[in-house]
C-alpha positions as CSV (number, residue, x, y, z in Angstrom):
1,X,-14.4,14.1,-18.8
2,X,-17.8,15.4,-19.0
3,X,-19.1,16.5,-15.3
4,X,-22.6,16.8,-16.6
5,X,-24.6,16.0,-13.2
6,X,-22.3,16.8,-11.0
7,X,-21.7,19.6,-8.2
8,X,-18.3,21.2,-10.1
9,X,-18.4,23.7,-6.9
10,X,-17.4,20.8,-4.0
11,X,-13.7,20.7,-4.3
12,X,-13.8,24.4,-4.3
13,X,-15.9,24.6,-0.9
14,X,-13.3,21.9,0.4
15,X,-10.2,23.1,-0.9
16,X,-11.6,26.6,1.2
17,X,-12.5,24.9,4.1
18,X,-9.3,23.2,4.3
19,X,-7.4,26.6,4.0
20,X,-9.3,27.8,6.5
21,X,-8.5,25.1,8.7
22,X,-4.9,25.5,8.3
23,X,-5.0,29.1,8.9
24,X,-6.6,28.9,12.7
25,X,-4.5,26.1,13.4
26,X,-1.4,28.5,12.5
27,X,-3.1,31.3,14.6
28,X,-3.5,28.8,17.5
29,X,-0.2,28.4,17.2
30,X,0.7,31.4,17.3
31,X,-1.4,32.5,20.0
32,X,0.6,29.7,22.4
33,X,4.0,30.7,21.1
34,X,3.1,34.5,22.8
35,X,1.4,33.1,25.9
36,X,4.6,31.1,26.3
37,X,6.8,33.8,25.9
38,X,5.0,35.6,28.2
39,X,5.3,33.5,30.5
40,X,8.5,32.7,29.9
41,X,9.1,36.5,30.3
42,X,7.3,36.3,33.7
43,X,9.6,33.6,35.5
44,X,12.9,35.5,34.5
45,X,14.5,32.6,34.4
46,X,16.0,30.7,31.1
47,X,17.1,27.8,33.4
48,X,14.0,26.9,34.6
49,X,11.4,28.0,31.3
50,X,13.4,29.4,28.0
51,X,11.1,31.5,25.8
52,X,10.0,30.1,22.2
53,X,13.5,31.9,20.8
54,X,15.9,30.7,22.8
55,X,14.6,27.0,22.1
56,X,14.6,27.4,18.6
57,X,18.2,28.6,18.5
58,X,19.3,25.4,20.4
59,X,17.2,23.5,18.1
60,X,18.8,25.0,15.3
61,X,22.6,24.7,16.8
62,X,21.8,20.9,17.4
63,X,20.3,20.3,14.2
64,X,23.8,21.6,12.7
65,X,25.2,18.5,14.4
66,X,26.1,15.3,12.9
67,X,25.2,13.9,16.2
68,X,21.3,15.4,16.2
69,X,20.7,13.4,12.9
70,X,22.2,10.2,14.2
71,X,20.0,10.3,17.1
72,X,16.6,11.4,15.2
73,X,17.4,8.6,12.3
74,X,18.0,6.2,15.6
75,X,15.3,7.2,17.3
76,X,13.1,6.6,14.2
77,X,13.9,3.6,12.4
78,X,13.2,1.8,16.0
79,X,9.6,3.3,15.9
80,X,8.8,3.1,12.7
81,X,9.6,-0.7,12.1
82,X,8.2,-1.7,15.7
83,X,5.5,0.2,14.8
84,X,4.7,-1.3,10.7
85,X,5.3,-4.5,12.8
86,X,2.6,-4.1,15.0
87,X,0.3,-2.4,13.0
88,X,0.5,-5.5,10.3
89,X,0.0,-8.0,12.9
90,X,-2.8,-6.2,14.4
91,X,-4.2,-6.0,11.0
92,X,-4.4,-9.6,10.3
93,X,-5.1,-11.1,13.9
94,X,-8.4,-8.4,13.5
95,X,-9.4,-9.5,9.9
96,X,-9.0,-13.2,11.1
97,X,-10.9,-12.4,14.2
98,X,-13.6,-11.0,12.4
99,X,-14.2,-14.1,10.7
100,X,-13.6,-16.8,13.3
101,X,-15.2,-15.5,16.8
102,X,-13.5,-17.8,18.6
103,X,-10.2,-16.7,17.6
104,X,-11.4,-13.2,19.2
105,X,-13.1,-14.7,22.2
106,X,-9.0,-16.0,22.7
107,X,-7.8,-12.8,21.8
108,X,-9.9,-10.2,23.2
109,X,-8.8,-10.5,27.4
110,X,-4.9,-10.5,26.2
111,X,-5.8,-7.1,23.8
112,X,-7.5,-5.2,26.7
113,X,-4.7,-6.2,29.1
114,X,-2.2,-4.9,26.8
115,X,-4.5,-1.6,26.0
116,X,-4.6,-1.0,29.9
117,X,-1.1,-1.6,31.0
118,X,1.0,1.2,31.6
119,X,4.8,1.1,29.6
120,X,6.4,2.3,32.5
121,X,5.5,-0.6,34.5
122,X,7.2,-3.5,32.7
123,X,10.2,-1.5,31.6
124,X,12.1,-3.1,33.9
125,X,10.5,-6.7,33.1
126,X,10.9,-5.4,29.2
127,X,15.0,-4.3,30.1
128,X,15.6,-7.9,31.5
129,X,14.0,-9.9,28.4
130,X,15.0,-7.7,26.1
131,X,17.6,-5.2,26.7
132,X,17.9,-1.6,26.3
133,X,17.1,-1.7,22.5
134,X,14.4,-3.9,22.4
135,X,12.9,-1.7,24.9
136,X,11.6,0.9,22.8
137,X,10.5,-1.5,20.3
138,X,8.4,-3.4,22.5
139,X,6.7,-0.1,23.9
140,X,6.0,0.8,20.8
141,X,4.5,-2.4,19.8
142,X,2.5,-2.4,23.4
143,X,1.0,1.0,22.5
144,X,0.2,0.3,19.0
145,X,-1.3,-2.9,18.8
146,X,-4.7,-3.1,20.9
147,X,-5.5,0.7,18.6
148,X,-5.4,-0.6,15.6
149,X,-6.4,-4.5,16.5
150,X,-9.8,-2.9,17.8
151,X,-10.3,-0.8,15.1
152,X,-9.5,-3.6,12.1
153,X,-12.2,-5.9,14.2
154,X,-14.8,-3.4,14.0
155,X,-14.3,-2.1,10.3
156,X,-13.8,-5.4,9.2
157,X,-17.1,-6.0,11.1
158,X,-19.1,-3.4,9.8
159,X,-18.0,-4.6,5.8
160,X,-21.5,-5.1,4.0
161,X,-21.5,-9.1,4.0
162,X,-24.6,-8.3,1.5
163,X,-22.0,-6.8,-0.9
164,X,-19.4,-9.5,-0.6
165,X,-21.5,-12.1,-1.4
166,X,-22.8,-10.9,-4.5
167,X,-19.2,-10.3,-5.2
168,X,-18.0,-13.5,-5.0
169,X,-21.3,-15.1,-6.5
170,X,-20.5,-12.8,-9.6
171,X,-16.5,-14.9,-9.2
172,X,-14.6,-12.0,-8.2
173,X,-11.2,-13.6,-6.9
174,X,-10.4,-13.5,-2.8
175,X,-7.5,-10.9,-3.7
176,X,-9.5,-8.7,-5.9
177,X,-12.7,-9.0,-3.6
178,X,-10.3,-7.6,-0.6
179,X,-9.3,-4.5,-2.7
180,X,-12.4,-3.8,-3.9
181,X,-14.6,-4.0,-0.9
182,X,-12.6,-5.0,2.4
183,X,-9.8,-2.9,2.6
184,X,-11.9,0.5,1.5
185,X,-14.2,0.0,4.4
186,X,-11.3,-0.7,6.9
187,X,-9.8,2.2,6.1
188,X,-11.6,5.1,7.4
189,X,-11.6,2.9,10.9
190,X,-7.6,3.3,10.8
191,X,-7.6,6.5,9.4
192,X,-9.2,7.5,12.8
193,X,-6.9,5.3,14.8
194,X,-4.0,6.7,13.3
195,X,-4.7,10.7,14.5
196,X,-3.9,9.2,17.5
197,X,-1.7,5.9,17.9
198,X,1.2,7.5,15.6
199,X,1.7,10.2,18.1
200,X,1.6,7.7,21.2
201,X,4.0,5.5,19.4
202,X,6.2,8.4,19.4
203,X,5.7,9.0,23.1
204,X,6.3,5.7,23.9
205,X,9.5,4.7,22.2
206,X,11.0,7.6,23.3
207,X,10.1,7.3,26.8
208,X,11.3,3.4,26.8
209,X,14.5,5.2,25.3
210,X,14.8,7.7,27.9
211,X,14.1,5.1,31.0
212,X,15.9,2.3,29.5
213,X,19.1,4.8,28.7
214,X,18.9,3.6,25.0
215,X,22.4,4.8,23.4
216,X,22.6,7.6,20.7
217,X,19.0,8.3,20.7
218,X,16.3,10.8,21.2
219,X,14.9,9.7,24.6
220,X,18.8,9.1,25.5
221,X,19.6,13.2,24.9
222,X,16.5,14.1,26.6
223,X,18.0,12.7,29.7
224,X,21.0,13.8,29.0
225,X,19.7,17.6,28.5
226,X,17.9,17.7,31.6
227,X,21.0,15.8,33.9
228,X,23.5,18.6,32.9
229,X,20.2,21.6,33.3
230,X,20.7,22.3,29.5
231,X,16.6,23.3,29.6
232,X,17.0,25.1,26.4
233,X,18.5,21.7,24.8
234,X,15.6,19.8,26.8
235,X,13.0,22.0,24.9
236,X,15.0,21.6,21.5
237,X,14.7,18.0,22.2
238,X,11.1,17.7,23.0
239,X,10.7,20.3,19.9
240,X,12.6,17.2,17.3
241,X,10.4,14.4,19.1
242,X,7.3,17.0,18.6
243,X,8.0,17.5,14.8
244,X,8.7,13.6,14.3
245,X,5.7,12.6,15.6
246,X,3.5,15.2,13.6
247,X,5.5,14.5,10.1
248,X,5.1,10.4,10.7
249,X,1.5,11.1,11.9
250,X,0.8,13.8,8.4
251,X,2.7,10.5,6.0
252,X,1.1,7.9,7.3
253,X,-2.4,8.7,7.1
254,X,-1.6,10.1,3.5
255,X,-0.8,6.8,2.7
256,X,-3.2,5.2,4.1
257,X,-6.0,7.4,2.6
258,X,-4.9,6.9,-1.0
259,X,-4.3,3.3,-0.4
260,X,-8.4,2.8,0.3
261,X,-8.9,4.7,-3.4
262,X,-5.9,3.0,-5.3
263,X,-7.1,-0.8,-3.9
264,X,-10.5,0.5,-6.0
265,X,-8.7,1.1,-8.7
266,X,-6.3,-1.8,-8.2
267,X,-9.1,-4.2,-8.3
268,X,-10.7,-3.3,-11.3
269,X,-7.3,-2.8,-13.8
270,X,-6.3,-6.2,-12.3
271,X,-9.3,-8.1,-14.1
272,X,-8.2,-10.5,-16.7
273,X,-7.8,-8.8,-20.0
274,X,-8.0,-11.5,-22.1
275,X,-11.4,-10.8,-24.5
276,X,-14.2,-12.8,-22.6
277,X,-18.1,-13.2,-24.1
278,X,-20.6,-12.7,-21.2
279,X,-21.8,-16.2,-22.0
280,X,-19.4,-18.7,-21.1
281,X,-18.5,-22.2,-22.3
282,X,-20.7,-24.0,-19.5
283,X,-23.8,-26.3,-19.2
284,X,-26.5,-23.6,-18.1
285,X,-28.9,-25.9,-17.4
286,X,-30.7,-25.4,-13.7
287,X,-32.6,-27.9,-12.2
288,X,-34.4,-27.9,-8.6
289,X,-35.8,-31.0,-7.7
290,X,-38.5,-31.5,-4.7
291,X,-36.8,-28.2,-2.9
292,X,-38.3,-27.3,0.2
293,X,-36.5,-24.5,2.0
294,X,-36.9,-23.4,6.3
295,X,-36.4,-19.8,8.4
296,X,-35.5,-21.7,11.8
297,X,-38.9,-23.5,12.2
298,X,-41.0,-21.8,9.6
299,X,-41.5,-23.3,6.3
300,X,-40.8,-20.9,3.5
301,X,-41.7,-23.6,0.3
302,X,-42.5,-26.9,0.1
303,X,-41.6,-29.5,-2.9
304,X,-40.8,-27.1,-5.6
305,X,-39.2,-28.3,-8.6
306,X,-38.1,-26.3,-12.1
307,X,-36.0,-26.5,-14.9
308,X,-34.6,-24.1,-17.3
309,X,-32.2,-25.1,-20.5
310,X,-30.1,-23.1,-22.5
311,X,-31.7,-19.9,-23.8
312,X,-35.0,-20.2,-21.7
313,X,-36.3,-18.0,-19.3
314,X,-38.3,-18.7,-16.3
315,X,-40.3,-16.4,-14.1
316,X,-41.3,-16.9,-10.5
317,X,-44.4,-15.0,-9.9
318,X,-46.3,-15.1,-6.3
319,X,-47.4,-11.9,-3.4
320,X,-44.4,-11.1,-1.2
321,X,-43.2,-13.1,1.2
322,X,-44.0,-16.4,-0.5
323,X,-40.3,-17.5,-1.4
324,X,-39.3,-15.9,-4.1
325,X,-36.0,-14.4,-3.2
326,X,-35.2,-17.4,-1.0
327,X,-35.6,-19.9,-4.0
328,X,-33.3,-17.8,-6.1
329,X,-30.6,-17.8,-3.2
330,X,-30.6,-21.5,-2.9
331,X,-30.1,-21.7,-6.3
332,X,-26.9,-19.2,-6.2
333,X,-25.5,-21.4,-3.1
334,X,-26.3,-18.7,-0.5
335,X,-29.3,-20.5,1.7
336,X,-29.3,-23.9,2.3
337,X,-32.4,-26.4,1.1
338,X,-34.1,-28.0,4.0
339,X,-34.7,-31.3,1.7
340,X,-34.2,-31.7,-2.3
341,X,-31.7,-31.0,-4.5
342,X,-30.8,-28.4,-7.0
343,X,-28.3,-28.7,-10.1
344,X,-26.6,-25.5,-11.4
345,X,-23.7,-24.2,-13.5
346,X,-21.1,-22.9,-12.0
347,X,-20.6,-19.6,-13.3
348,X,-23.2,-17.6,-12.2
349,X,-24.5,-13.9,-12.3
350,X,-27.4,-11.9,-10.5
351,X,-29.4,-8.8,-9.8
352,X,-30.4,-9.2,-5.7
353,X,-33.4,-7.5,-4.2
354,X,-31.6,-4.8,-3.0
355,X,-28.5,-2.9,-4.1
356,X,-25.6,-4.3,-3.9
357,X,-23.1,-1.7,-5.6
358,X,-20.0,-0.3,-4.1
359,X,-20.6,3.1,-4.3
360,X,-17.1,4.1,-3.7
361,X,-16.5,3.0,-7.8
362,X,-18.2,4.8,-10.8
363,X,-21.1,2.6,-12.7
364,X,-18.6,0.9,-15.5
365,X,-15.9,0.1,-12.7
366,X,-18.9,-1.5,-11.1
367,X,-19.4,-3.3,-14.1
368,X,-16.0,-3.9,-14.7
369,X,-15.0,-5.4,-11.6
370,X,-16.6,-8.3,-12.3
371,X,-17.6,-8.6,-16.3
372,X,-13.9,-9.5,-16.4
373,X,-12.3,-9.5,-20.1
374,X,-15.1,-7.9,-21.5
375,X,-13.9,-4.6,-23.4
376,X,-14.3,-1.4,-22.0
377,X,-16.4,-0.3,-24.8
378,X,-19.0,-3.1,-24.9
379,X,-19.5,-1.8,-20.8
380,X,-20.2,1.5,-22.1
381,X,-22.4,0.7,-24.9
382,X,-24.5,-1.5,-22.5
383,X,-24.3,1.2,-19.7
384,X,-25.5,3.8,-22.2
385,X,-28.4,1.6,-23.4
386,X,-30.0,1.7,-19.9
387,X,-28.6,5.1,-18.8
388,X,-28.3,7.3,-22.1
389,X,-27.9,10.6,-20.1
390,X,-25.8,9.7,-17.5
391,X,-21.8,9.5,-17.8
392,X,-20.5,5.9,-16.9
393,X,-17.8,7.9,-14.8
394,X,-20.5,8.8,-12.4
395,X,-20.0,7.5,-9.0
396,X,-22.5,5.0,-8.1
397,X,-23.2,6.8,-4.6
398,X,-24.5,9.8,-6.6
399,X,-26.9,7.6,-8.2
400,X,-30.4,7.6,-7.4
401,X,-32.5,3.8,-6.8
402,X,-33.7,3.3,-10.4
403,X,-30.5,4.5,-12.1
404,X,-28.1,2.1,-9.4
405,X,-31.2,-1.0,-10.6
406,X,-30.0,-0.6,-14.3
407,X,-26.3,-0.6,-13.1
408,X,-26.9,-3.8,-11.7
409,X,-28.6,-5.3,-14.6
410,X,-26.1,-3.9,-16.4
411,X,-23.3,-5.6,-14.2
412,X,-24.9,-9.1,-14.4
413,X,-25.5,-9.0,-18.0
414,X,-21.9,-8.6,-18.7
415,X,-20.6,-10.9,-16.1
416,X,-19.4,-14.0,-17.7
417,X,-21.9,-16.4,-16.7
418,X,-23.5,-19.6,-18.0
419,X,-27.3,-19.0,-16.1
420,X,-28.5,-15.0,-14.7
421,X,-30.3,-14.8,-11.7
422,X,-32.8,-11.4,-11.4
423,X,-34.2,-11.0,-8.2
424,X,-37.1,-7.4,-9.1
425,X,-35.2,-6.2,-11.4
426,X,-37.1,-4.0,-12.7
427,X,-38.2,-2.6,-9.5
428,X,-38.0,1.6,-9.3
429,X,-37.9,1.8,-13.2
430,X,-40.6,3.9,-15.6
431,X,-42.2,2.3,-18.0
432,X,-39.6,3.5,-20.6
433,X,-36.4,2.6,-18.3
434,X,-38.0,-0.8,-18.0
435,X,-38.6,-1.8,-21.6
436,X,-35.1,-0.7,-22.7
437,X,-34.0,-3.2,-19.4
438,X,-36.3,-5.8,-20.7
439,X,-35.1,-5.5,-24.4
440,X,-31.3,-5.2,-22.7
441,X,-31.8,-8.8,-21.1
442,X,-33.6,-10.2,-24.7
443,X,-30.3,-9.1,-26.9
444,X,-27.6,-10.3,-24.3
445,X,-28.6,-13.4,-22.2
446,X,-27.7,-15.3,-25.2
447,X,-27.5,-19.1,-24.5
448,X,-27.6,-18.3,-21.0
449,X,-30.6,-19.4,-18.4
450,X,-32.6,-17.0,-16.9
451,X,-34.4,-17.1,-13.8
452,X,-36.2,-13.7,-12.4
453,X,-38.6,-12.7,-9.8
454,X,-41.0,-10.2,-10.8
455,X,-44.6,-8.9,-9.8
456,X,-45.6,-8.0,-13.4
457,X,-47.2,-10.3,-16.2
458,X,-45.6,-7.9,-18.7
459,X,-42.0,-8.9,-18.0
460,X,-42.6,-12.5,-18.6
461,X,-44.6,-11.8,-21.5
462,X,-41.8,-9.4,-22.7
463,X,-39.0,-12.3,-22.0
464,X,-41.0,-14.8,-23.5
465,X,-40.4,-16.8,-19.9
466,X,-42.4,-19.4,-18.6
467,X,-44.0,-18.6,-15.0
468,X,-43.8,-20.4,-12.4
469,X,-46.6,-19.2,-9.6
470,X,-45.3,-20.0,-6.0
């Protein structure tokens, strides 16, 4: 793949900075284990603080035990599933909450009251429900829950609703929508969650192990360790929990990384393949009849009526502020009409005033995501019409404004559609850019409608559009 355009240098820097990392964290560590042998050193006593070596012999004596992995694989298959189970359910209740803010009104007071409870407290209430293994099930749960149900509620809140809407005017599917969009903005809000809740899971199922006396497990030969004053055991103990908690900790958020960038890719190879014209089989006919549209109590137009048949073009011309983009959102559906009534197909595709790409995706997944069926060589050929020197790998967030415009135009172009809705699209462009867009638009709207907002006489002139001065 050509990287023409591209900083080839970045992975270096990163892979360096990320080996540099690693090494100060090692030397940290180091620098610890010699203060704590030191120390250790210092007391003169192995009973009350064995050095570094003498805990790492009884870690390695216990992990030549049958007994060690019986505990560790108890130990973990309690925390891991308690805390998957929590971690799901806060995932959906914050989604849903998102959505429906009276669902997170009802939830918010029990989340916080969970968040601020201490474990230790209702142990006893938890032993009496539950018994001593659903204990450290439910601690886990306790712990894990209100982290990542605050953190799905505000990623899921900060999704670009700007975004999902032209998605799902363009007739991206729920499912597809989610992976494409949803899930890759949640998940840098878990990610940062996660550097903290897996290791407090830890801490907390093993403690509810240790005070609930949970057989045959890590908390359970932590207490047995320090009863018979086996310190060096203790610290081989706490050593297994340590390493447990740092290798879940390491997975998960490897997993949970890659998922955000294989949902991308996930959405776009799960387009229907069948071969699909951009013009679909559908009346494209738009008619708005006596529209008048309101802003709360202002009065954006007033009795505006249009219609555009199969093959035409109209243009809305007018200064700024006097309705243009508003008309073209009632007729997608987005804004409702204060009075009137407007007749559309169903299948519809549009540029918006302002960029709606996800710039996580390369300019022909962009395209691809929703010009669904269309062959991956027509979305090249059309992507290389507008943009003849850039490669349609290029991620869109290394774009600049004019290059992501032609994407767009690009993107609703090839989306199957019976009617395209431009909102500026030429805005940003050259004089050169813009006449390949215009010509672009000419050779592919086919027996589409067209409807497009513009400031210039030329590109109505150019589309051989009727204008309609508002």
């Amino acid at each position: 793949m050509s990287m023409r355009g591209q900083d080839t240098t970045r992975p270096e820097r990163a892979g360096g900075t990320a080996s540099r990392a690693r090494l100060r964290f090692a030397g940290a560590v180091l620098v610890w284990l010699v203060v704590w042998q030191v120390v250790a050193l210092l007391v003169g006593q192995p009973l009350l603080l064995p050095g570094p070596w003498e805990s790492v012999v009884a870690f390695v004596e216990l992990a030549g035990t049958g007994a060690f992995w019986a505990s560790v694989a108890a130990s973990f298959w309690t925390i891991v599933v308690a805390f998957a189970g929590a971690f799901l359910v806060a995932l959906g209740l914050g989604v849903l909450a998102s959505a429906h803010p009276g669902l997170a009104d009802l939830i918010h007071p029990l989340a916080l009251v969970v968040k601020a409870t201490p474990v230790a407290c209702i142990v006893v209430v938890l032993l009496l429900w539950l018994g001593a293994e659903g204990v450290p099930v439910a601690a886990v749960a306790l712990v894990v829950f209100p982290a990542y149900y605050f953190s799905t509620l505000e990623g899921a809140r900060q999704v670009n609703p700007e975004i999902t809407v032209a998605l799902r005017v363009m007739g991206v599917a729920p499912g597809r929508l989610w992976l494409a969009h949803i899930w890759p903005s949640v998940v840098p809000y878990l990610l940062a969650t996660s550097k903290n809740a897996v290791g407090m899971a830890w801490k907390a199922g093993v403690a509810a192990e240790l005070i609930a006396m949970a057989l045959n497990t890590l908390g359970e030969k932590v207490y047995q360790a320090k009863l018979l004053l086996e310190t060096p055991d203790l610290f081989a103990w706490t050593l297994t929990i340590i390493l447990c908690a740092y290798a879940c900790e390491k997975a998960f958020v490897w997993l949970l990384a890659r998922s955000g960038r294989a949902s991308l890719a996930l959405a776009v190879k799960s387009a229907p393949r069948e071969p699909r014209s951009p013009v679909v089989d559908e009346d494209p006919a738009i008619t708005v009849l006596d529209v008048s549209i309101r802003r709360g109590e202002t009065r954006i137009l007033s009795d505006v009526s249009l219609k555009v048949g199969a093959g035409k073009a109209l243009c809305l011309r007018g200064p700024s502020g006097e309705g243009k983009t508003s008309l073209l959102l009632a007729i997608m559906g987005i804004i409702p009409v204060a009075r009137g009534s407007i007749t559309r197909p169903r299948r519809l595709s549009a540029v918006f005033q302002e960029a709606r790409l996800i710039e996580a995706l390369s300019m022909e997944d962009n395209v691809r995501l929703v010009a669904c069926g269309v062959p991956r060589e027509e979305v090249r050929e059309a992507l290389a019409e507008l943009l003849p020197d850039v490669e349609p790998e290029r991620l869109v967030g290394e774009l600049s404004g004019g290059q992501r415009r032609r994407v767009e135009v690009v993107r609703a172009l090839l989306c199957p559609s019976a009617a395209v809705l431009l909102d500026e699209p030429f805005s940003g462009l050259d004089d050169a850019s813009r006449a390949r867009a215009r010509a672009l638009i000419e050779q592919r709207l086919g027996n589409r409608s067209l409807v497009f907002a513009t400031h210039d006489d030329a590109d109505a002139s150019a589309l051989g559009a009727v204008t309609l001065r508002l």
